[in-house]
N, C-alpha and C positions, 0 to 999 in steps of 0.2 A: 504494500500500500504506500502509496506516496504522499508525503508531507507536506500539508497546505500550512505556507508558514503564515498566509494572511491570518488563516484560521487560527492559526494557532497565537497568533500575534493578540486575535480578538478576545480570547478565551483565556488571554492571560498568561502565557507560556516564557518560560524563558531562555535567555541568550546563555549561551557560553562559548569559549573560544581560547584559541594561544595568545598570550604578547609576549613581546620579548622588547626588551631595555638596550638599545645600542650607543654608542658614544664611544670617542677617547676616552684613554683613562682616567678617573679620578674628577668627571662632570655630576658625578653622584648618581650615578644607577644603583646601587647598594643599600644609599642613605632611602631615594624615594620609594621602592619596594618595599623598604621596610618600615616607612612610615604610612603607605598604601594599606599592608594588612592588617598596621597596627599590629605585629611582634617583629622583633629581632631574629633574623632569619640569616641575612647573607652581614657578612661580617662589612664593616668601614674603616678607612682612615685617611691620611690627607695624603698617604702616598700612593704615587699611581700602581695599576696593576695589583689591588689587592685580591678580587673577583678571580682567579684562577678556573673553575669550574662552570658549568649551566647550572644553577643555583632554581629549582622551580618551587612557587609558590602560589599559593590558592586564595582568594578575594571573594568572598562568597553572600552574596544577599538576597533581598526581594526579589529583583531584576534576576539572576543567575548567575554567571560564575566566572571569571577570570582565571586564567591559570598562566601568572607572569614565568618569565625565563628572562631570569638576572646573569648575562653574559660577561666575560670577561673585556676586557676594553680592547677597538681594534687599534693598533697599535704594529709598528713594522719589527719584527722579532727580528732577533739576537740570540737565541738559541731554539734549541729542540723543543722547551717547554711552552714558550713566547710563541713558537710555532700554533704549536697544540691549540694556545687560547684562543692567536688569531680564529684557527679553520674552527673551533669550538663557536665564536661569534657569528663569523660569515656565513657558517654553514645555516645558523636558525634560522636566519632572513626568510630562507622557503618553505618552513615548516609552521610557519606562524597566520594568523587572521590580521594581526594589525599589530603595526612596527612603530613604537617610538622612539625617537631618535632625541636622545639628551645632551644638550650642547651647555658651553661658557658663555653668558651675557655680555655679546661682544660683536663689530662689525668686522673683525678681522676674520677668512674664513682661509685657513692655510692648511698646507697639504694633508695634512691629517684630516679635515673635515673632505677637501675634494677627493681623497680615496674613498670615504666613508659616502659619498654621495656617489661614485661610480658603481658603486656595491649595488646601494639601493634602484639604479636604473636598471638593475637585472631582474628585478621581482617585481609583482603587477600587488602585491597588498597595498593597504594604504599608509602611507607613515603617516603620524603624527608629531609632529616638533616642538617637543618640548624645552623653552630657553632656561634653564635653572641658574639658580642663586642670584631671583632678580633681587633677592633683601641687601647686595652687594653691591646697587647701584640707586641712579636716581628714576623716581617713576618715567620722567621726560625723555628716558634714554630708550626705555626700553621698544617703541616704536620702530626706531633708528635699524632694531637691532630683529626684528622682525620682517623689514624693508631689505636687508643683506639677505637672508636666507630666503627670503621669497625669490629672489633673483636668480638663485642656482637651481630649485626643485618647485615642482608641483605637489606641496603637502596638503595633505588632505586636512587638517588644522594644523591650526599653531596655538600653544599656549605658553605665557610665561610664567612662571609659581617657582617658589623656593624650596626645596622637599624638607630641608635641615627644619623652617620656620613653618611646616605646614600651609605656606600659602596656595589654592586654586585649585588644593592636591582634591578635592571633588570634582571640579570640573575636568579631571584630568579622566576620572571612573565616567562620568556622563558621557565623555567625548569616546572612550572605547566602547561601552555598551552601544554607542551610536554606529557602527561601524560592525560588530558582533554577529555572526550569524545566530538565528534561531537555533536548539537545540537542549537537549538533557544535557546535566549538570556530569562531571569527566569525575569528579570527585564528593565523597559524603560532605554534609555542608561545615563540619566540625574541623576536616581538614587545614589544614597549614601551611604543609609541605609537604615533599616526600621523600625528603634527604635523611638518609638514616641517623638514627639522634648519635653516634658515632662520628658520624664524620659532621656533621655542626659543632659537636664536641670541640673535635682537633683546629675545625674553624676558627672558633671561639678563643684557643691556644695562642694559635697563629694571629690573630687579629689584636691581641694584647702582644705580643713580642711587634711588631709592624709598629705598634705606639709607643714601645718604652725603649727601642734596641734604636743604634743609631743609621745614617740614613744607607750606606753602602752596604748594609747589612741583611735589610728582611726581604730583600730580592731571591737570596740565596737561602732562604729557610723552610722547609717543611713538618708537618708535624704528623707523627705515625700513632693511634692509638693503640698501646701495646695490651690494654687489658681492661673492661669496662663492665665489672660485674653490681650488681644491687645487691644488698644483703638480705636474708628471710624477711624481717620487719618491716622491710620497703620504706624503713625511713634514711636510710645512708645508700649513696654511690659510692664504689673504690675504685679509682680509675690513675690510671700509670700512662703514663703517653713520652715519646722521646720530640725534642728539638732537632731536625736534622741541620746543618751548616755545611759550607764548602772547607771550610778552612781552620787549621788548629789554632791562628789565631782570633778569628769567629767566635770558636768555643768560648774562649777564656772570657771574650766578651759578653757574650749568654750568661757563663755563669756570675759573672761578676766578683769584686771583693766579697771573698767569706759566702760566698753565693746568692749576695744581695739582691742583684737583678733577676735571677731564677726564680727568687722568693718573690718579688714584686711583680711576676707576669705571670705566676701560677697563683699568688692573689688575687689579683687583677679575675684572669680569668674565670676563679671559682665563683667569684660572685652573679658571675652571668650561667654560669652552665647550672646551679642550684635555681636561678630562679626559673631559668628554662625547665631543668627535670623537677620541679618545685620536692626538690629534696637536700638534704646535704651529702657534702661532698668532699671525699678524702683525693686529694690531687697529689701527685707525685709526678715530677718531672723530671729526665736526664735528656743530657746533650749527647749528639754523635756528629762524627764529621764523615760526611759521604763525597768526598771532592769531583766538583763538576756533575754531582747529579743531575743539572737540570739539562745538560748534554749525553744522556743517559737511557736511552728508549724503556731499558728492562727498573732501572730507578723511576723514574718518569710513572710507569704504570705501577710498580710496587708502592707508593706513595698518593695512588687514588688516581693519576689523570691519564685515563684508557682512552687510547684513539680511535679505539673499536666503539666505543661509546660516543662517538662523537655525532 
């Protein structure tokens, strides 16, 4: 039997669909997904490239359902892993109902934004142009900066909103529900995610050392979870996870005097992955040095980022 979407349309029925979050790195596709579902899902920080994985996430209401895919930035790589994230981005372009595209509130639009726009004249979805971190400028600019990107693509909207300050971040749900095919919902409405609480875990790891470790440093770090069991009572996690680094000078830096910074990013961390497993949470961290893992195919996939998954 075939789908009358008017009918369905009239009857009340809802939308659901893919997006997926594109951008250079570090324009906040991380920050607004996770202000989008309201929980903390794909990790943040001010450095670029923190998004390593397809991060999917579920938005679920009256209307019907969203199911974002928070990509890693496209970005011109530098090794095997930078490889990985690029074909990890570009490749969801075709997989998706409708593409937002997360830029700098800005009229400069250089090479990085014109690769990211040749991308998109390969696929017939709609983008949507998102300008983020308009709370970084003045309201009179932002036009200016609307008027550049109109010039280069045919977007099917434009909005400007802040994700960090929650500005227009509704208009941002209205303008993809608008776009959205008819259809049942891809996930139960309680959903979130589908990322195993393991590897959000190791996320969560990593996205505290990217904050507290210095800047040449959390490009080359991975986090493995080595052991992540609940006790009978189900009121405690025990979880062991390692730091991976390139280098023995790296380590020393991880671990810090007397193991200060060890202690300060496996703090850090706990308090996020307890409120996430709303339990507590015994953390234990060590360091290892894997030199040149991210040029590494068989490292590379033993640290979670499978090309076969791509």
């Amino acid at each position: 039997m075939k789908l009358d979407l008017n009918e369905l349309k009239n009857n009340g029925g809802t939308k659901s669909g893919f997006v997926t979050l594109i951008g250079r790195p570090n324009v906040g596709k991380s920050t607004l997904m996770n202000h989008l579902i309201g929980q903390k899902i794909a990790i943040t920080s001010r450095k670029p490239q923190t998004t390593r994985n397809r991060i999917q996430t579920v938005y679920t209401c009256d209307r019907g359902q969203i199911v974002f895919l928070d990509t890693p930035g496209i970005h011109r790589a530098k090794n095997k892993l930078g490889e990985y994230m690029v074909n990890v981005a570009e490749r969801t372009l075709s997989e998706v109902d409708v593409i937002l595209w997360l830029v700098e509130p800005t009229t400069f639009i250089g090479a990085g934004e014109q690769h990211i726009v040749q991308q998109l004249k390969k696929v017939k979805q709609p983008v949507v142009l998102i300008i983020n971190k308009i709370d970084t400028v003045q309201k009179t600019e932002v036009a200016k900066f609307i008027d550049a990107y109109r010039k280069i693509y045919n977007f099917a909207d434009i909005i400007a909103a802040s994700a960090l300050r929650g500005q227009n971040l509704q208009e941002i749900i209205d303008v993809i529900f608008k776009y959205l095919p008819y259809g049942p919902m891809f996930y139960d409405e309680d959903t979130i995610t589908d990322q195993p609480q393991r590897q959000i875990v190791a996320e969560m790891i990593r996205e505290k050392a990217l904050r507290c470790l210095d800047e040449e440093i959390p490009h080359g770090i991975a986090v493995a979870i080595d052991r992540m069991t609940e006790r009978e009572d189900g009121g405690m996690f025990d979880i062991d996870a390692t730091i991976i680094c390139e280098r023995d000078s790296h380590k020393g830096i991880i671990i810090g005097k007397g193991g200060a910074m060890l202690k300060k990013i496996g703090s850090a961390a706990r308090t996020d992955i307890e409120n996430m497993l709303e339990a507590r949470v015994n953390l234990k961290l060590w360091v290892k040095v894997k030199k040149d893992w991210r040029d590494s195919d068989f490292l590379i996939k033993n640290f979670g980022y499978d090309k076969k998954e791509i």
